[in-house]
C-alpha positions as CSV (number, residue, x, y, z in Angstrom):
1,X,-57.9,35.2,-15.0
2,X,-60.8,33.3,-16.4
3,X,-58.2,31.0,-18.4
4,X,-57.1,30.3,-15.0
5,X,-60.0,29.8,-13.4
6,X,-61.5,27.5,-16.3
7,X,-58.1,25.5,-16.3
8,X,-58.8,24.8,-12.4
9,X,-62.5,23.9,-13.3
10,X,-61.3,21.4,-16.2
11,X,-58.9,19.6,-13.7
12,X,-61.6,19.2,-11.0
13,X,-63.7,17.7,-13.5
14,X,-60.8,15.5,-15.0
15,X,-59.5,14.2,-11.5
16,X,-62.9,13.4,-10.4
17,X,-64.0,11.7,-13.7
18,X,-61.0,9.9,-12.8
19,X,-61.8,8.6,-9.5
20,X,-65.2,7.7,-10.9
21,X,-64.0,5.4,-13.6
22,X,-61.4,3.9,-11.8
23,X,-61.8,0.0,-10.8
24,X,-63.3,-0.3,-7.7
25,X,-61.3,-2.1,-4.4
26,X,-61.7,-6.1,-4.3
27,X,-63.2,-6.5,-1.2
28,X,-60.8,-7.9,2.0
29,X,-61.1,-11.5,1.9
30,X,-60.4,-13.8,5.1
31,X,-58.9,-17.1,4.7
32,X,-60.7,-20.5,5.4
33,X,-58.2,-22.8,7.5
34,X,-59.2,-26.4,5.9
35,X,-56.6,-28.5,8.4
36,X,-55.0,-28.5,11.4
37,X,-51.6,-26.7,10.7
38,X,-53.6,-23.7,9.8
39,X,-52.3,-23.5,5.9
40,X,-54.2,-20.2,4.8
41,X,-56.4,-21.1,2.0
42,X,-57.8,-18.0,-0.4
43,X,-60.7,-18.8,-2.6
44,X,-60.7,-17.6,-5.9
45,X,-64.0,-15.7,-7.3
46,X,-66.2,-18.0,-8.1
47,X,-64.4,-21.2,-6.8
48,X,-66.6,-23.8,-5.1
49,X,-66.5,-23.5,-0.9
50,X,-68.4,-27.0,-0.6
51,X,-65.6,-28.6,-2.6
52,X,-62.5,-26.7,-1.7
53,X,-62.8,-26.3,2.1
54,X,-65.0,-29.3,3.2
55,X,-64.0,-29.5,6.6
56,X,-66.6,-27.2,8.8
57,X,-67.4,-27.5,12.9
58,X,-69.4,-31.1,13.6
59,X,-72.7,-31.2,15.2
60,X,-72.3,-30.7,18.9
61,X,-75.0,-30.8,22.3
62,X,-74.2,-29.3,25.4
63,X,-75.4,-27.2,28.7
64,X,-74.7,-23.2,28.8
65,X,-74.9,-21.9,32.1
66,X,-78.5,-21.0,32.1
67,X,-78.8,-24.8,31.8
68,X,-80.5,-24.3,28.0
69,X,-79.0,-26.8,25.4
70,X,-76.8,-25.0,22.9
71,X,-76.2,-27.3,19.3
72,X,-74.9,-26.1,16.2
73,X,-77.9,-25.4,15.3
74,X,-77.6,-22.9,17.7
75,X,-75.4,-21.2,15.1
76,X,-76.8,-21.9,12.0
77,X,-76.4,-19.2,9.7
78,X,-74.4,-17.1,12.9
79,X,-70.9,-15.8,12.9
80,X,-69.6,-17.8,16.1
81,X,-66.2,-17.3,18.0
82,X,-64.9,-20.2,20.2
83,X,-62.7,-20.7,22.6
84,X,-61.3,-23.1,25.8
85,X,-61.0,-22.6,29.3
86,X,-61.8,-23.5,33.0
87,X,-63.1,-21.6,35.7
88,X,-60.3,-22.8,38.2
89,X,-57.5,-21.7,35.4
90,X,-55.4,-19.0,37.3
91,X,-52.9,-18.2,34.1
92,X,-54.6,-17.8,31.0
93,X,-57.8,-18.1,31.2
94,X,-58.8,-14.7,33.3
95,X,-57.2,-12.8,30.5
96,X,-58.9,-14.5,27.9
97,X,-61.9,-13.8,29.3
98,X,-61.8,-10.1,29.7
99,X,-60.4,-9.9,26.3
100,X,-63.5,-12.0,24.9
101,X,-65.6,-9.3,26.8
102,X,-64.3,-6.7,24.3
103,X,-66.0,-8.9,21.8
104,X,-69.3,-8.9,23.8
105,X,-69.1,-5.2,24.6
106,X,-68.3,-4.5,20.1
107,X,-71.1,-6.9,19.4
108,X,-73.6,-6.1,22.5
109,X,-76.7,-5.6,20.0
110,X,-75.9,-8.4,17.2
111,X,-77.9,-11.2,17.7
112,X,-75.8,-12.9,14.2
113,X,-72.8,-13.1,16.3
114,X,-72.3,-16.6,19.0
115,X,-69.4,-16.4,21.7
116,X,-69.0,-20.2,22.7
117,X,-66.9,-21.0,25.5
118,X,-66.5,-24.5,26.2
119,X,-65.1,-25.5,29.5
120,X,-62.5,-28.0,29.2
121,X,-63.1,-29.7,32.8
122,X,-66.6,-30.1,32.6
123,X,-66.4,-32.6,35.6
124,X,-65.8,-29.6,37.4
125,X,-67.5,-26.6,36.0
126,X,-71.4,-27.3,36.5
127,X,-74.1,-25.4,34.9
128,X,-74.3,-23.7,38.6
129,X,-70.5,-23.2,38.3
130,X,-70.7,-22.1,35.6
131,X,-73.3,-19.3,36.4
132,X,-71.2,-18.3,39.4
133,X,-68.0,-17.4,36.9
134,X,-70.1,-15.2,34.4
135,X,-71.6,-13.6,37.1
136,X,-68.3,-13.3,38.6
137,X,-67.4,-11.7,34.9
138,X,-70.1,-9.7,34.3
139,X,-70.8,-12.0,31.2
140,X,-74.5,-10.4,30.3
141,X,-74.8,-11.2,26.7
142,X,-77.5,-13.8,25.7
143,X,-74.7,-14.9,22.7
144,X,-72.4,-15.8,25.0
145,X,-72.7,-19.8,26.1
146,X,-70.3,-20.7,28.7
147,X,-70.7,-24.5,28.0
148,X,-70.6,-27.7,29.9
149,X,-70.8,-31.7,29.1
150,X,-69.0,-34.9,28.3
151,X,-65.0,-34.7,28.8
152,X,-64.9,-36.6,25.3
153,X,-67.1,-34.9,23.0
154,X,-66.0,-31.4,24.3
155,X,-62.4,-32.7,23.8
156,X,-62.9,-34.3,20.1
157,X,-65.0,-31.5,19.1
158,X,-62.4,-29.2,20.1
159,X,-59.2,-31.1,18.3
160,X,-61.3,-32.4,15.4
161,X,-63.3,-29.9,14.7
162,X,-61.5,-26.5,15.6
163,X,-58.2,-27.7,15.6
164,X,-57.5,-26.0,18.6
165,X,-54.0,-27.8,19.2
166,X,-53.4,-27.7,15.4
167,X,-51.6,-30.6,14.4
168,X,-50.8,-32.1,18.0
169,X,-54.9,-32.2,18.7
170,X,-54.8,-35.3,16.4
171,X,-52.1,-37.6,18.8
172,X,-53.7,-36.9,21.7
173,X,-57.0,-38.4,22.9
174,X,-59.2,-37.5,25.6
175,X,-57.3,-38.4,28.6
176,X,-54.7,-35.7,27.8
177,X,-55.4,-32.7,29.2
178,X,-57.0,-29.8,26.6
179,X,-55.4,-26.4,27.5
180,X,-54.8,-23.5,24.4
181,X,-55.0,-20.0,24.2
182,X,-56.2,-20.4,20.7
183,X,-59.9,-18.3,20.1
184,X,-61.3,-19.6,16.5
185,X,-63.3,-17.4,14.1
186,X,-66.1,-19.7,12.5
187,X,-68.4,-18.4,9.8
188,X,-71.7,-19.1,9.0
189,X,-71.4,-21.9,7.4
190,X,-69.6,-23.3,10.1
191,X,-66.3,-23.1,8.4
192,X,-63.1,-21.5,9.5
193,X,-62.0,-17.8,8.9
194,X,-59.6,-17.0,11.4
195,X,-57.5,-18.2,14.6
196,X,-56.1,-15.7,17.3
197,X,-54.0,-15.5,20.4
198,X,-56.4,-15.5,23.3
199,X,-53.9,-13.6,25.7
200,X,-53.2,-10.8,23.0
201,X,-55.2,-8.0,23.4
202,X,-54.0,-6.9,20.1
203,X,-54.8,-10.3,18.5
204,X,-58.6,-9.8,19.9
205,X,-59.0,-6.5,18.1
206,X,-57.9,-8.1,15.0
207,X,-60.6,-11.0,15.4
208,X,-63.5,-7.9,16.1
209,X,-62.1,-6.5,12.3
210,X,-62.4,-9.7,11.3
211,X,-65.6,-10.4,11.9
212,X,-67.1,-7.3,10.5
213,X,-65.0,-8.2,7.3
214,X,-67.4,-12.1,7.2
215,X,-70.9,-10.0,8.4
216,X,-70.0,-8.0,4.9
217,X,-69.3,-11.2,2.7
């Protein structure tokens, strides 16, 4: 009996020796996105960001709906999520917006986290407009900017800097009508981690993983 018992004992101590000196986990690792087909691009430890994955978002100035103006520096050193739409849209856009509101709701208390949505018919969407629709949404989060401006720069910004037509954002200029369901993870160095599928709720609670895996990094 107490060969028995001491043989259990020994094996307990052996299997969690075991655990103990096992390697630990590498941490999950999002991709940066570097261009505007979205070519995953994994970092290896050590590896230089700065001279890997140059492109980051450009330096922006617009109007939220509180009528405060919102730059990048509004973001400095902030996880921020972006994403396109219009408060007259009738398709998309009403889905995208509750589904961003389960990114509010997760991060309701994290002032390190920026929702920026950037209306892409500014002529139409005022700051007053604009206050209407989040109030119309129950949009209460001081992080989330509901933005308004010039047709060009919100355009550019959006193709150039987010790639949020991927590769077609680059033939088209600012007469052509901007219209995706793309929502874009930036970090905080303004570079970016993830893209997602706007109408997919499944997609959306992907993106909330996501970001907990760049608030770890």
């Amino acid at each position: 009996m107490y060969q028995t018992v001491f043989l259990k004992i020994s094996l307990y101590v052996l299997i969690v020796c075991s655990l103990a000196c096992s390697p630990k986990q590498p941490k999950e690792q999002l991709p940066y996105y570097n261009s505007p087909d979205f070519t995953p691009v994994f970092l290896a430890a050590g590896e230089d960001v700065t001279k890997t994955i140059p492109h980051t978002i450009d330096s922006f100035s617009f109007t939220n709906q509180l009528g405060n103006n919102i730059t990048e520096q509004t973001v400095d050193e902030k996880i921020h999520v972006a994403n396109f739409i219009f408060t007259r849209c009738a398709s998309i856009c009403p889905v995208m917006t509750k589904h961003m509101k389960m990114v509010e709701k997760e991060y309701a208390t994290d002032n390190n986290l920026v929702i920026l949505s950037y209306s892409v018919t500014p002529w139409i969407d005022s700051v007053n407009r604009l206050k209407e629709f989040a109030e119309q949404n129950k949009i209460t989060s001081s992080n989330w900017h509901l933005l308004t401006g010039n047709k060009a720069e919100i355009y550019n910004l959006a193709r150039r800097s987010y790639f949020a037509e991927e590769d077609l954002g680059f033939t088209k200029d600012s007469s052509e009508f901007l219209h995706t369901e793309h929502v874009l993870l930036i970090d905080k160095t303004k570079r970016i981690r993830g893209i997602y599928n706007g109408t997919l709720q499944l997609e959306i609670e992907q993106l909330i993983k996501d970001i907990k895996v760049l608030r770890d990094e």
